[in-house]
C-alpha positions in Angstrom: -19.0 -20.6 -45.8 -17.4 -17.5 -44.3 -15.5 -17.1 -41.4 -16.8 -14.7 -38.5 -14.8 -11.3 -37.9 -12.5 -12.2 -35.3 -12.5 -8.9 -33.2 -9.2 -7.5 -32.6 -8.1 -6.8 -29.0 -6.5 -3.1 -28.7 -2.9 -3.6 -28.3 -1.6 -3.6 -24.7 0.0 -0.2 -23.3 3.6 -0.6 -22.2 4.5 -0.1 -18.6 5.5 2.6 -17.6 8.5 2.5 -15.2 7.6 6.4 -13.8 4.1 5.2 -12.9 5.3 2.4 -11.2 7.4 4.4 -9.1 4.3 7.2 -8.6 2.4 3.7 -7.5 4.7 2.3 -5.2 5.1 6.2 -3.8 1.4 6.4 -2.9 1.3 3.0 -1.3 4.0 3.8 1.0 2.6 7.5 1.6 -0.6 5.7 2.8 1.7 3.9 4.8 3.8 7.2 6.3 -0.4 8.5 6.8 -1.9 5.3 8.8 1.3 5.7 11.1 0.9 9.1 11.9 -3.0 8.3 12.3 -1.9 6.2 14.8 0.7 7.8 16.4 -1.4 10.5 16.6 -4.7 9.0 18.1 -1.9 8.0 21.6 -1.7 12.1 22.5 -5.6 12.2 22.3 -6.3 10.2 25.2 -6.8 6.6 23.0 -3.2 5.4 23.9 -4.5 2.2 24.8 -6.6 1.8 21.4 -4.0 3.6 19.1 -2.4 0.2 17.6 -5.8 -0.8 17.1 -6.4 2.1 14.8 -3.1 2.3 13.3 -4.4 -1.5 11.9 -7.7 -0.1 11.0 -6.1 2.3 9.0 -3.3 0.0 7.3 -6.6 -2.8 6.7 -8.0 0.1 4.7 -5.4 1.3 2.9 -4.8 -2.8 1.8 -8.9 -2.6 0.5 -8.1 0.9 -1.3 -4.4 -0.1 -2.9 -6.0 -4.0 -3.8 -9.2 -1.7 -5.4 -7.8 0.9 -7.0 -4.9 -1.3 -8.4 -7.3 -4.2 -9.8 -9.3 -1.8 -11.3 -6.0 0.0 -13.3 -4.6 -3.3 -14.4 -7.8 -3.6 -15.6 -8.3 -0.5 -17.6 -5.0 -1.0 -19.1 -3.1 1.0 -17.0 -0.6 -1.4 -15.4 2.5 0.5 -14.0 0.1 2.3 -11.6 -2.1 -0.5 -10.4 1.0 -2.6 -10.3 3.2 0.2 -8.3 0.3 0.1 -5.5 0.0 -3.4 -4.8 3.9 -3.5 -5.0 4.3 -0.8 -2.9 1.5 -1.9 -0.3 3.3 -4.9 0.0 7.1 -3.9 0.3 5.7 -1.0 2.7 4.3 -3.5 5.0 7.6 -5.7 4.9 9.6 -2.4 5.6 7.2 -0.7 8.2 6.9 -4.2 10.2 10.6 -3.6 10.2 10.7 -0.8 11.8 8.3 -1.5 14.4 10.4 -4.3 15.5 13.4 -1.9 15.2 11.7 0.5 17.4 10.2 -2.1 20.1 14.3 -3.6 20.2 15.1 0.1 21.2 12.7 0.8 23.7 13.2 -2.5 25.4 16.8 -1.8 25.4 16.4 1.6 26.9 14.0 0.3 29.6 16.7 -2.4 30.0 15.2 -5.3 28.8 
C-alpha cells in the first residue's frame, strides 16, 4: 500500500522589519488624514457634527487597516498587514493622547 503525496506548504516569507515600519507609517498617516477630515469639516459650518465625522473617518480607517492587513498576512505578506494593525492600534492609543492633552489645555486656558 502506498502512502498519499503529502503536498508541501511553500515556505513562509520572513518579515520584513522595513514593511513593518511602511505599515505602521500608513496606519498612522490615515490617522494624521481622519484628523484633518475632521478638523477641517469645524470651518465648514459642521462644528457641531465634526467629532462625529472625525469617528466616522477613524471607524473606517479601523475596517480598511483590519481588511487590508488580514488579507496580507494572508497572502504571505506579514510585515505589511502586521505594521497596519500595529500601527492602527498604537495610533489610536497615541492620538487619544493627544486629545486629552489638548482638552487639559483648553480647559486650562478657559480656566477650568
Amino acid at each position: 500500500m502506498t502512502e498519499a503525496p503529502s503536498p508541501q506548504q511553500p515556505a513562509a516569507r520572513p518579515i520584513r522589519t522595513s514593511r513593518v515600519w511602511a505599515g505602521i507609517g500608513l496606519a498612522i498617516l490615515g490617522h494624521v488624514i481622519a484628523l484633518c477630515v475632521g478638523l477641517g469639516s469645524a470651518g465648514t459650518g459642521l462644528v457641531n457634527y465634526y467629532v462625529w465625522i472625525w469617528f466616522a473617518v477613524e471607524f473606517i480607517l479601523f475596517a480598511a487597516c483590519v481588511a487590508v492587513g488580514v488579507v496580507q498576512i494572508a497572502r504571505g505578506d506579514r510585515g505589511i498587514g502586521v505594521g497596519l494593525l500595529v500601527g492602527w492600534a498604537a495610533g489610536t492609543v497615541i492620538f487619544a493622547g493627544v486629545c486629552v492633552a489638548l482638552i487639559a489645555i483648553v480647559a486650562r486656558s478657559f480656566g477650568g
